[in-house]
N, C-alpha and C positions, 0 to 999 in steps of 0.2 A: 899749655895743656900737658897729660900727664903722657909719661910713655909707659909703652905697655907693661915694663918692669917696674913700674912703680908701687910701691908696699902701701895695703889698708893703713888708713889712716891719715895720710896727707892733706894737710892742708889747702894743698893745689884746687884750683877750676878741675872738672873732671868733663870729658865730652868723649860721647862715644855714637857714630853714623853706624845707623840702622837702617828699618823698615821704613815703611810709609806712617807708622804711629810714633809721635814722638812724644815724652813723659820729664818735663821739668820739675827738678828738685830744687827746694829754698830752703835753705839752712837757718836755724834761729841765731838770736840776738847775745851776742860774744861768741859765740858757737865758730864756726868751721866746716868746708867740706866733708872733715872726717867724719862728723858724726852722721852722712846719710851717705857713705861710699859704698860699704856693704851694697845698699837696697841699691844706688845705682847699679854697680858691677852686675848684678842679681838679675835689673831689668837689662841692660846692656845685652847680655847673657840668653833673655828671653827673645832679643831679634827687635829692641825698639833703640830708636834713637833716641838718646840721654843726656841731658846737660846739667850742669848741676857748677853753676856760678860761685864763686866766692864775692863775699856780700864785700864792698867799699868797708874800709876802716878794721877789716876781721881779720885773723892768720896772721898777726905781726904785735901789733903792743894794744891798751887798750888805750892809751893815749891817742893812738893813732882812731880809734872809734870815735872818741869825743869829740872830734872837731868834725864830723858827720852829724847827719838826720836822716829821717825816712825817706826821703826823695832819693835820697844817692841810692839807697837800698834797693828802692823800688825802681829807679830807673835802670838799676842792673839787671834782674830780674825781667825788668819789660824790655831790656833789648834782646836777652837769650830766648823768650816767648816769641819775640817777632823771628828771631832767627829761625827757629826750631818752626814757623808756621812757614815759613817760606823754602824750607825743605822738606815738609813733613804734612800731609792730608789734613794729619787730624792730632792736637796735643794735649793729653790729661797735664794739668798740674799738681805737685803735692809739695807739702811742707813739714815744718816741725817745728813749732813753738813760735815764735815770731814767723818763722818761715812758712805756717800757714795761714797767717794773718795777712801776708805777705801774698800769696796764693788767692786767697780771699778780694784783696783790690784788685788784681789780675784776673779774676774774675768777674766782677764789676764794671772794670773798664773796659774789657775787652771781650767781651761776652761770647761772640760768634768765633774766638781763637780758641776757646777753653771748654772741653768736650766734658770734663770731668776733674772731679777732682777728689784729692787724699788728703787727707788732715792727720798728724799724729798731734798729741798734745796742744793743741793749738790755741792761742793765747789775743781776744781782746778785749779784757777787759779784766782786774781783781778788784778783791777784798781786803788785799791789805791796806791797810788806814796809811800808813808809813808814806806813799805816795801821793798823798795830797800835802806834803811837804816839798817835793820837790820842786816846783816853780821859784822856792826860795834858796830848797838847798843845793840846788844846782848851780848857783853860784855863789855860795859858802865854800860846799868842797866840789872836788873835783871827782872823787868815785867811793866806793862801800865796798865792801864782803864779797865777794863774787858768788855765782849763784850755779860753777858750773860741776861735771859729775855726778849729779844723780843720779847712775847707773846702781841698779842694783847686782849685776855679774861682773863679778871681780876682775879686775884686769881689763878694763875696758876703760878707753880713754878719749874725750871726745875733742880732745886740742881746743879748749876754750879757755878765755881768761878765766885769772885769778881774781878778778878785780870787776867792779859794775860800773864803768861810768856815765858820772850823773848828767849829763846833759844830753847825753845820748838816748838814756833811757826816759828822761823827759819827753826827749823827741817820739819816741817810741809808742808812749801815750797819745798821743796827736794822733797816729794813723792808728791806734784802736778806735778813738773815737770815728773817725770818718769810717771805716768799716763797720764799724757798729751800726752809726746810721743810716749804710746803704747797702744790711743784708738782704733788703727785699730785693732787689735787683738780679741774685744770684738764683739761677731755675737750672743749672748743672746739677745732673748726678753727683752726689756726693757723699763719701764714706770717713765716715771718722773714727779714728784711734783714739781710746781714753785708758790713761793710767787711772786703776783704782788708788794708788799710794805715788801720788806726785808732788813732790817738795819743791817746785818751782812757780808750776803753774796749778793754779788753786780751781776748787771746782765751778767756779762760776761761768766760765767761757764756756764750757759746751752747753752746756740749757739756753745758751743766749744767742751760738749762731743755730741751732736745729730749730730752733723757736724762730726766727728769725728771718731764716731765708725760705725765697718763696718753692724752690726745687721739692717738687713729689718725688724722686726717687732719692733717697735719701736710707743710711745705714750705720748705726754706733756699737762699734765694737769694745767692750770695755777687757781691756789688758790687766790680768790677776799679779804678774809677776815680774812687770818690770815698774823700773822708777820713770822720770821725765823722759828721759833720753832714750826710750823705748829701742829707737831704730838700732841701737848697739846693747842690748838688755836681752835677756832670758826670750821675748815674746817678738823680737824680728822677725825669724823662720813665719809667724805668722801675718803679720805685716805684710812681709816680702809675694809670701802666696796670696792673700787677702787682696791684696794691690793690684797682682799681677791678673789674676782674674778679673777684678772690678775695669781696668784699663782693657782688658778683651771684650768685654762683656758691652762695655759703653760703645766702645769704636768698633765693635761688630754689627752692633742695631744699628748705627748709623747709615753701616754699607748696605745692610740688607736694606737701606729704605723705609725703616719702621719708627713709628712716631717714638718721641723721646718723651 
């Protein structure tokens, strides 16, 4: 884990022991810690206990992704959730692109651990046509273009490959479909982040989990000024406060005893 001089941006697992509320972050798909360390530090900062995993196959080559799938992902993810539930009352989860699709199974399967949750960009399911190829082109070639950087404020970098590997991102389709078809099951508060100008993740995934899951408290914030990568973009400062309250706001009706 990181020490306390460690500079934004790091690739590293990031954990920070807090309060009695704990708030796990999921990183997307080639992505990296770096790009949700801000908002951790931020909640850190606020007095909550924060974990924030680097995913199996991420922060090293994309070669190293490809020979992964979503299970390794998610069972990362679901061991830092079990941890954070066993030192912590009560834990929102949130994500960012795959990392909250990611968020989304971990809510599903774990229902009574996940008070809440935060979506930025969050991704299951496109419109691009280019990926009903992949079942074959995935083993043709080996990766594509990479998809990372969409930051629209300069100077901001989210340590992601260069590169998309394709079996990976095959795999990746797999657990959208399973989450797609088990939004009904999610009845957490949930607040979602939507770039109006996102070059990654295209606009279909958010009409399809707000549509989707059974949860009444429910809230879409749409983001004027950043690109994909919001959480390191123009529109964090908002994110960061939008979060920070939504995570107070959940885990305080809880203690007061009032119906969710």
């Amino acid at each position: 884990m990181l020490s306390e001089g460690e500079a934004v941006g790091s690739i590293e697992p990031y954990r920070r022991d807090g309060g009695p509320v704990g708030v796990l972050l999921c990183h997307g798909f080639t992505g990296s810690p770096a790009s949700l360390r801000p908002w951790a530090e931020h909640l850190a900062g606020q007095g909550y206990s924060v974990e924030l995993p680097r995913l199996p196959g991420h922060g090293t080559t994309w070669q190293d992704l490809n020979v992964t799938a979503w299970p390794d992902w998610y069972r990362r993810v679901e061991r830092s959730l079990l941890d954070l539930a066993e030192r912590c009352e009560q834990v929102v989860v949130a994500g960012l692109s795959m990392g909250g699709c990611l968020a989304l199974r971990l809510a599903q399967e774990h229902g009574a651990l996940v008070q809440g949750l935060v979506l930025v960009n969050p991704v299951v399911t496109s419109a691009d046509k280019r990926l009903l190829a992949l079942p074959v082109l995935r083993l043709l070639r080996r990766s594509a273009a990479g998809l990372s950087g969409d930051i629209a404020m300069p100077g901001q970098d989210e340590r992601a490959y260069d590169r998309t590997p394709l079996r990976a991102l095959w795999s990746q389709t797999k657990l959208w479909q399973l989450v797609r078809r088990d939004l009904a099951m999610i009845t957490q508060p949930l607040l979602l982040y939507r770039s109006a100008n996102d070059h990654v993740v295209d606009a279909t995934s958010a009409p399809v989990i707000l549509s989707g899951v059974s949860s009444t408290d429910v809230a879409e914030v749409v983001l004027r000024r950043s690109y994909h990568v919001a959480t390191l973009d123009y529109d964090a400062p908002e994110i960061f406060s939008g979060s920070t309250a939504f995570v107070e706001r959940v885990t305080t009706k809880r203690n007061r005893g009032l119906p969710r």
